[in-house]
C-alpha positions as CSV (number, residue, x, y, z in Angstrom):
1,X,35.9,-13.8,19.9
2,X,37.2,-10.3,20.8
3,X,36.1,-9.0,24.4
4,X,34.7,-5.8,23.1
5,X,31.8,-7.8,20.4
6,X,31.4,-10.1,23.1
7,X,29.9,-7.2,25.2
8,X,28.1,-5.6,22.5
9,X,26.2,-8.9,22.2
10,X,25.8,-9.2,25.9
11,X,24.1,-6.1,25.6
12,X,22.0,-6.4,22.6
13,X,20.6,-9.6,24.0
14,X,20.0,-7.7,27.1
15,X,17.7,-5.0,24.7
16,X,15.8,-8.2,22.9
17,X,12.7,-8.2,25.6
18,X,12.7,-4.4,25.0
19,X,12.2,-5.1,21.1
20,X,10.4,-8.2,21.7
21,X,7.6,-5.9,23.1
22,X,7.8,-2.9,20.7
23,X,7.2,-5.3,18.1
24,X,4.1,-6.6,19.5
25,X,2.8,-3.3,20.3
26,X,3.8,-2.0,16.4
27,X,1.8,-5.3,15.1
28,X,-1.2,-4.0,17.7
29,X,-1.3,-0.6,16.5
30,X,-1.5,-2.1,13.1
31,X,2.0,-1.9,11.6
32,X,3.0,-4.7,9.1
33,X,5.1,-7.8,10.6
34,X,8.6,-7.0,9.5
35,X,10.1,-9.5,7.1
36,X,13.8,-10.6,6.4
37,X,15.0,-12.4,9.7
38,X,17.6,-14.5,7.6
39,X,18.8,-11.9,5.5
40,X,19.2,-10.0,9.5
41,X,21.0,-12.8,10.5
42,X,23.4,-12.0,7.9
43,X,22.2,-15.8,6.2
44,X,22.2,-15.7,2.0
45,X,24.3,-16.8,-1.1
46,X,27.8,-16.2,-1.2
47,X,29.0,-13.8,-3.6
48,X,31.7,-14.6,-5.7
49,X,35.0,-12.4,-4.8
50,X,35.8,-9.5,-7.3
51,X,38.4,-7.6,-6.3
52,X,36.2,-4.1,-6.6
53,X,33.3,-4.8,-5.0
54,X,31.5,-2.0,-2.7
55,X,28.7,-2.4,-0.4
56,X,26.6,0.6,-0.4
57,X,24.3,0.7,2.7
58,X,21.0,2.9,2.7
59,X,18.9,2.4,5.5
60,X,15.4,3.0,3.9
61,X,13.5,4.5,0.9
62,X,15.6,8.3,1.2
63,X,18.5,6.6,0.7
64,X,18.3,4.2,-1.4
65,X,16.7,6.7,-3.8
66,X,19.8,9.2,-3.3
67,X,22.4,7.2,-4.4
68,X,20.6,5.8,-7.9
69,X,23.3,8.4,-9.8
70,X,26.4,6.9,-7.6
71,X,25.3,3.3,-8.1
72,X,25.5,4.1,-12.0
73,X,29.0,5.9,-12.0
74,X,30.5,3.5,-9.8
75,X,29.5,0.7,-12.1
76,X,30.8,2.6,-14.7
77,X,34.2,2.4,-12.8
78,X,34.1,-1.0,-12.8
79,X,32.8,-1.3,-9.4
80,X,30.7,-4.6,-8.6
81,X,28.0,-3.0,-6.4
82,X,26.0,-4.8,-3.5
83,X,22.9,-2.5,-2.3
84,X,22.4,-3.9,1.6
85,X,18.9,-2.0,3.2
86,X,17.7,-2.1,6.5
87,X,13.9,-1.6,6.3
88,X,11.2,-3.3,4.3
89,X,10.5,-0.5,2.0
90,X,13.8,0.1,1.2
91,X,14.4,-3.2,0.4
92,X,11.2,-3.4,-2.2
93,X,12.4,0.4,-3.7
94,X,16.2,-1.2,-4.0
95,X,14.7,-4.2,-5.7
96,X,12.9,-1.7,-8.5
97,X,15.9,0.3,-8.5
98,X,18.8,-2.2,-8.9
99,X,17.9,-5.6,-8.9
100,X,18.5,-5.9,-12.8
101,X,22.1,-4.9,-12.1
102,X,22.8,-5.1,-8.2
103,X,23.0,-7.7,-5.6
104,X,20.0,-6.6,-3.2
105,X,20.2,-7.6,0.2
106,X,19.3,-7.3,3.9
107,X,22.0,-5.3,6.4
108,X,22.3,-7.5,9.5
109,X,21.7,-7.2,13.0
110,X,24.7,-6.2,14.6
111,X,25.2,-9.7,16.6
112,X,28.9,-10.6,15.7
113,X,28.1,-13.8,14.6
114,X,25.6,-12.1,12.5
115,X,28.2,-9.7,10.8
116,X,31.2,-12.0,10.8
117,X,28.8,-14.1,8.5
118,X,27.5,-11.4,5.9
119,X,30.9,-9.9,5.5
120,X,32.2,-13.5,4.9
121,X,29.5,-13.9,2.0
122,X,30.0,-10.7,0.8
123,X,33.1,-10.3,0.5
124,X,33.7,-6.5,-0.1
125,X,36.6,-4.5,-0.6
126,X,35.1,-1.5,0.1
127,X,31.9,0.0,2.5
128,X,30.3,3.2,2.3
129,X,27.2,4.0,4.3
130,X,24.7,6.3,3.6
131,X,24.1,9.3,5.5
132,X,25.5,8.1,8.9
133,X,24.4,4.1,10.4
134,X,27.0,3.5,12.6
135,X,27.1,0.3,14.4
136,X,30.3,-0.8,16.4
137,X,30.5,-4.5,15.4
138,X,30.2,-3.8,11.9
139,X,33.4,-1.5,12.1
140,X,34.9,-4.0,13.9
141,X,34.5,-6.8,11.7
142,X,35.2,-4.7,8.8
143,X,38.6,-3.2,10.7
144,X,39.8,-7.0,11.8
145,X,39.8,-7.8,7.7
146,X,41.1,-4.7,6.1
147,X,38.1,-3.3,4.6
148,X,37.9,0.6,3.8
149,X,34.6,2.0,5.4
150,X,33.4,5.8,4.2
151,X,30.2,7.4,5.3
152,X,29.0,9.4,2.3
153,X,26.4,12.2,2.2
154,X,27.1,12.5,6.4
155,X,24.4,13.8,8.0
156,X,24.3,14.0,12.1
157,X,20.8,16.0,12.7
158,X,20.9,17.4,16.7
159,X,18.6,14.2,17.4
160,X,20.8,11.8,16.3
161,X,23.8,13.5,17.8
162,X,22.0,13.7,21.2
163,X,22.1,9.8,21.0
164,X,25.2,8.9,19.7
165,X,26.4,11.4,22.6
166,X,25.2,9.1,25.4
167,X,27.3,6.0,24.0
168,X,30.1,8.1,23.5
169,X,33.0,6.5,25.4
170,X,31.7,3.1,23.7
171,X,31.6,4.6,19.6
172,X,34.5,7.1,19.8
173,X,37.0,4.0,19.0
174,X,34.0,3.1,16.3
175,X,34.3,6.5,14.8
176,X,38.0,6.3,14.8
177,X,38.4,3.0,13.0
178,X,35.8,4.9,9.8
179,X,38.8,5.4,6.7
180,X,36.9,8.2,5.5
181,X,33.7,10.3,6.4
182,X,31.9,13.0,3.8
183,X,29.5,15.1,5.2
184,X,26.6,16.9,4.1
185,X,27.7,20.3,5.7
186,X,30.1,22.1,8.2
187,X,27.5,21.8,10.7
188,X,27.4,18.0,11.0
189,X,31.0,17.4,10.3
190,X,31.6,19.3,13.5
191,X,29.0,16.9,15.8
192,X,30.9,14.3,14.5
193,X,34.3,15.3,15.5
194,X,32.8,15.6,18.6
195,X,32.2,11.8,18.7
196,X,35.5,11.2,17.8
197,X,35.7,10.8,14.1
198,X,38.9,11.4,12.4
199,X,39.4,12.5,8.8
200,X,36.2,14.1,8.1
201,X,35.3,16.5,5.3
202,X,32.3,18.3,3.6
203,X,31.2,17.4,0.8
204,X,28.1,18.4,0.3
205,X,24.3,16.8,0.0
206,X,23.4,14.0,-2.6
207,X,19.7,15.0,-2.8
208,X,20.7,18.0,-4.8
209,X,21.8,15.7,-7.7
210,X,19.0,13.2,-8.1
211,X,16.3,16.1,-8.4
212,X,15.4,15.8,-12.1
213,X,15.3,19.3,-13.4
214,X,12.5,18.8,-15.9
215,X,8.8,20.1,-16.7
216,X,7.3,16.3,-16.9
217,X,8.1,12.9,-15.4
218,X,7.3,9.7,-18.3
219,X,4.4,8.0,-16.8
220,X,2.8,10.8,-15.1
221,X,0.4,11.3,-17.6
222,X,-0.5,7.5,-17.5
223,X,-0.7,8.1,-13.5
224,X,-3.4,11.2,-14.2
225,X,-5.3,8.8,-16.4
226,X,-5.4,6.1,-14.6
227,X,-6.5,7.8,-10.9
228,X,-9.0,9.9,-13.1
229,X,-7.3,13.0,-12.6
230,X,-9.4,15.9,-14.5
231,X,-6.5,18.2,-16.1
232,X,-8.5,21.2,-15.9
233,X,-8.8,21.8,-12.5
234,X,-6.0,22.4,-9.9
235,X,-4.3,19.5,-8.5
236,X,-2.7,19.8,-5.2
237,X,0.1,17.1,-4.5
238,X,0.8,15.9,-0.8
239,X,4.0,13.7,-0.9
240,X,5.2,12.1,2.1
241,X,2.2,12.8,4.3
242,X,1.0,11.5,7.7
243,X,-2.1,10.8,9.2
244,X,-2.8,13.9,11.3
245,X,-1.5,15.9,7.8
246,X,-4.3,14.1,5.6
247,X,-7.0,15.9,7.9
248,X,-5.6,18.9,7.6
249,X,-4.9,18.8,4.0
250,X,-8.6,18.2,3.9
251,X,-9.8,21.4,5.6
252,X,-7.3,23.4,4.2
253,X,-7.4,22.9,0.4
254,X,-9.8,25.5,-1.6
255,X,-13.2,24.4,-3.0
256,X,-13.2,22.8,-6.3
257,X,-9.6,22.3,-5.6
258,X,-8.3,18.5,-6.2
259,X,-5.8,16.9,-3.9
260,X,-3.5,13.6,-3.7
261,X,-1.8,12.7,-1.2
262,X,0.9,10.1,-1.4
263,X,1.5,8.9,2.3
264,X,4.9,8.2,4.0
265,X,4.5,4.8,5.6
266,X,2.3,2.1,4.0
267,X,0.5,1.3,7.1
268,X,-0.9,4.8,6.8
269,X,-2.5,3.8,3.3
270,X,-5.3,2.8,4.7
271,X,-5.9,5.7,7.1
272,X,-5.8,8.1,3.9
273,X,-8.3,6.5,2.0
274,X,-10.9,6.8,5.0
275,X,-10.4,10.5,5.1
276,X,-10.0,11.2,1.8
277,X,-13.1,9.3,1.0
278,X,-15.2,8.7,-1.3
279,X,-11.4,8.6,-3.2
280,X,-9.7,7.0,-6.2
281,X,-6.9,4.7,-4.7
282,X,-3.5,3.9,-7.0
283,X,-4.0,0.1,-6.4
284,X,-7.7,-0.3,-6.9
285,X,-9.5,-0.4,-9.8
286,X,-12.5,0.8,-8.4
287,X,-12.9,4.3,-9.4
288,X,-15.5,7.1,-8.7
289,X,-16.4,10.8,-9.8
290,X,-14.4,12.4,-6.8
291,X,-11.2,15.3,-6.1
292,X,-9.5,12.9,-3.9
293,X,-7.0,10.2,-4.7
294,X,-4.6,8.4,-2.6
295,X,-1.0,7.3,-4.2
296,X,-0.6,4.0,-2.4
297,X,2.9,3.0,-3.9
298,X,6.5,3.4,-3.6
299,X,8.0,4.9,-6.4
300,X,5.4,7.2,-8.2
301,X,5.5,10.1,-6.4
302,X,7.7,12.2,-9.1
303,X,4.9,11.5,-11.3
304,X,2.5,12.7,-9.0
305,X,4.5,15.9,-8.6
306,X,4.7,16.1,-12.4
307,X,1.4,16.6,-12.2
308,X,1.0,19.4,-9.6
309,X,0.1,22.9,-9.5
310,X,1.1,23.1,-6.1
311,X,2.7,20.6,-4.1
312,X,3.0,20.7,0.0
313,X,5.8,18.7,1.5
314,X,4.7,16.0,4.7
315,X,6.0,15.1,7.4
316,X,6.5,19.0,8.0
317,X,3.5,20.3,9.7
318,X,3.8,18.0,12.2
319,X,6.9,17.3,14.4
320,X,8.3,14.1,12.2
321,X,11.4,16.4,11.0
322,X,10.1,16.8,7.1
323,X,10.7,15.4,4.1
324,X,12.7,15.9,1.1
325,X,11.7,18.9,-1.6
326,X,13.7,18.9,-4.2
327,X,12.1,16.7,-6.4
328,X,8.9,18.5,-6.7
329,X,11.2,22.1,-6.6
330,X,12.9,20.7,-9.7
331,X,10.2,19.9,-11.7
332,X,9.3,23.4,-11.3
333,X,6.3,22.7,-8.9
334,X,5.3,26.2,-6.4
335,X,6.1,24.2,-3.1
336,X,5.3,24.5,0.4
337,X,6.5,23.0,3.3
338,X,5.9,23.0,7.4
339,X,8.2,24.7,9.9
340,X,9.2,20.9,10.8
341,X,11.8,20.1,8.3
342,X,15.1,19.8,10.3
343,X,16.1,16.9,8.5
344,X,16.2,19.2,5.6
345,X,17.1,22.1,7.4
346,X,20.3,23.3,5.0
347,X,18.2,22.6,2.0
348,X,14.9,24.4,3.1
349,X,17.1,27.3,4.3
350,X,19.0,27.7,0.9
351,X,15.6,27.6,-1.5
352,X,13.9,30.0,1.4
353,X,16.7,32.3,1.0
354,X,16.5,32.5,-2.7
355,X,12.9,32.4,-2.6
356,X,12.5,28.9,-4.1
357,X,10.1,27.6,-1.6
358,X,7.7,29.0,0.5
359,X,7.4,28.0,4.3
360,X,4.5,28.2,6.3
361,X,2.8,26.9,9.5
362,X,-0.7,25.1,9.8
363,X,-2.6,27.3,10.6
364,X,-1.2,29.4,7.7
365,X,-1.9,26.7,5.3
366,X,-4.8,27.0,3.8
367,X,-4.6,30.8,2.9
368,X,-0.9,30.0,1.4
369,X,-2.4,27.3,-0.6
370,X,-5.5,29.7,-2.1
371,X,-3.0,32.7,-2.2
372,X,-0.5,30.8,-4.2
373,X,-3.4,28.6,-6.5
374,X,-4.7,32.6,-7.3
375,X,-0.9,34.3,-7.9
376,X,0.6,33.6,-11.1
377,X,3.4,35.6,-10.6
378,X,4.6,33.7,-7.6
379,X,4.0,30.5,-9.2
380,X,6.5,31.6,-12.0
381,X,8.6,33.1,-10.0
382,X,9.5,29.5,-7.1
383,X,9.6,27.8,-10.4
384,X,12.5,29.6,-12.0
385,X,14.1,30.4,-8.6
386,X,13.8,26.6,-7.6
387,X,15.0,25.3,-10.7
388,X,18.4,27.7,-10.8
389,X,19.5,26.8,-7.1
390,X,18.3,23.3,-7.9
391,X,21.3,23.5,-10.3
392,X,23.6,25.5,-8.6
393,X,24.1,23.0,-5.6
394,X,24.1,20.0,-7.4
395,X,27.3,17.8,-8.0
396,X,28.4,15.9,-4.7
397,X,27.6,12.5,-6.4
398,X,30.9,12.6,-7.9
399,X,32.7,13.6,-4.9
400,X,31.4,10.9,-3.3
401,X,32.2,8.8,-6.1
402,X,36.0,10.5,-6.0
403,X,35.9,9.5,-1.9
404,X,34.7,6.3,-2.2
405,X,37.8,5.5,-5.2
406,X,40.8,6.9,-3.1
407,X,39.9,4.6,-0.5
408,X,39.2,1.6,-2.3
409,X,42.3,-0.3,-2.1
410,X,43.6,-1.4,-5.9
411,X,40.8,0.8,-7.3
């Protein structure tokens, strides 16, 4: 064993008490256990080797839902794609997404034994991670037996580079031994230069491209029917939403207005349906006369945008970083988000600068939502403007693709 994994593992076993208790106090707040300890452990069948085989890591749901066009073209290159995920959710939307045609399986701790083993079973010729999850013995491993690593769709939000920036001296010979990295914008290309990184370029954002530009989603109808949606009166669609957003959605939406809200976490399911209630939740088949409805599922919530007249991003008006608004923007939903969207921040800026979203803060929200439910000429005009910079930006998924070929050896 190399010195340098040998300390990383010192170390990590050093954190386990630390984890130890923040898993006991996530079960005690009421979190779900998390599941996949062998598939961490880097345990699971051996893959058969192909010599174009790429391991695409997404860490959770975002991710593994951005790269459903790349996974497609690459396949179509003659690419034999493994999907690895990190978080439980992820790894049940990866399953929906890609388990027809994909190997699905869990990204392991970063123990050397524990990577040494899944890149032995795996047997890639090629990684590319998703957005940026950078974890030294995984480089290492990957280094010591030739394989290419790319990030794709970069991002480094000011969080995330305040982090990295402590272990600095430790990653900068990490961020050196990355083949490739595409970032999402200038901005985050530079913080990771300043980690060290080497042969970094922009690229652009993924999110653009898998925004469906479309007036309906198949299955939303069957979604309206189903919660008991009443088509004639306005719908207002909360996608992504946390516990301290549902009460406010609640105070803030007009009278005789209806409102969904599709929550972020599933442990928040719950939460939503006690202040939403009396409500009509996705996975129950109890149903009532009622406005309220709660999307407790991962997957739907296009459909439930389909079926907006307005839809207000979560995550935003309160300080969780936001969430992602191109979905409902495309679909030609009038949409408002927080002033919390940082994770988002380039998006958010572009549609606010050609009027394609509107941004307000919670205390503004409930005379937004009224003054956009009453303006039809506003409504028409986010859709059109949404729809055409929806369009304009999108496109990176290929040059991703393009990335990911020209340093894939024998591709």
């Amino acid at each position: 064993m190399q010195p340098m994994p040998f300390l990383r593992d010192i170390a990590y076993s050093l954190l386990l008490p630390v984890l130890a208790l923040y898993a006991l106090y996530s079960r005690c707040k009421g979190h779900p256990a998390r599941k996949g300890l062998a598939g961490k452990l880097g345990f699971g069948a051996s893959l058969p080797p192909h010599k174009k085989r790429i391991l695409l890591h997404a860490v959770s749901v975002g991710e593994v839902n951005a790269i459903k066009t790349l996974v497609s073209d690459l396949q179509l290159q003659g690419f034999d794609v493994v999907i690895c995920v990190t978080t439980d959710t992820g790894m049940d939307r990866a399953n929906v997404l890609f388990s027809d045609t994909c190997e699905v399986t869990r990204y392991p701790f970063d123990f050397s034994c524990a990577v040494k083993r899944f890149i032995t079973r795996v047997q890639p010729s090629v990684v590319a991670l998703v957005e940026l999850e950078v974890w030294p013995n995984f480089i290492a491993r990957c280094k010591k037996q030739h394989i290419s690593v790319v990030i794709i769709n970069g991002r480094l939000s000011e969080r995330s580079f305040k982090r990295y920036s402590i272990a600095k001296p430790l990653l900068k010979n990490t961020f050196k031994s990355i083949t490739a990295i595409g970032m999402q914008n200038e901005s985050y290309a530079t913080r990771v230069r300043t980690l060290g990184a080497t042969n970094v370029s922009v690229q652009g954002t993924m999110k653009w491209d898998n925004a469906i530009i479309a007036d309906t989603i198949d299955g939303a109808k069957q979604l309206s029917a189903e919660l008991r949606i009443h088509s004639d009166v306005p719908l207002i669609v909360a996608g992504s939403t946390t516990p301290d957003e549902h009460a406010l959605l609640l105070e803030c939406i007009p009278d005789g207005v209806q409102l969904l809200v599709a929550p972020r976490r599933p442990e928040w399911f719950d939460d939503a349906v006690k202040t939403l209630h009396p409500c009509n939740r996705r996975t129950s088949e109890e149903r009532v006369e009622t406005n309220h409805f709660v999307l407790d599922t991962i997957g739907e919530l296009d459909k439930a945008y389909a079926l907006a007249d307005v839809v207000v991003i979560g995550r935003s008006f309160v300080p969780m970083h936001g969430s992602d608004p191109t979905v409902a923007v495309a679909l030609g939903k009038p949409t408002i988000i927080g002033p919390n969207a940082s994770d988002f921040a380039d998006i958010v800026q572009v549609l606010l600068d050609a009027e394609g979203i509107v941004q307000c803060t919670k205390e503004q929200l409930g005379s937004t939502l009224a003054r956009l439910l009453q303006c039809n000429e506003q409504q028409t005009s986010l859709r059109l403007n949404g729809k055409k910079i929806i369009a304009e930006y999108q496109g990176a998924t290929k040059r991703y693709e393009q990335l990911i070929i020209e340093n894939t050896p024998h591709a």
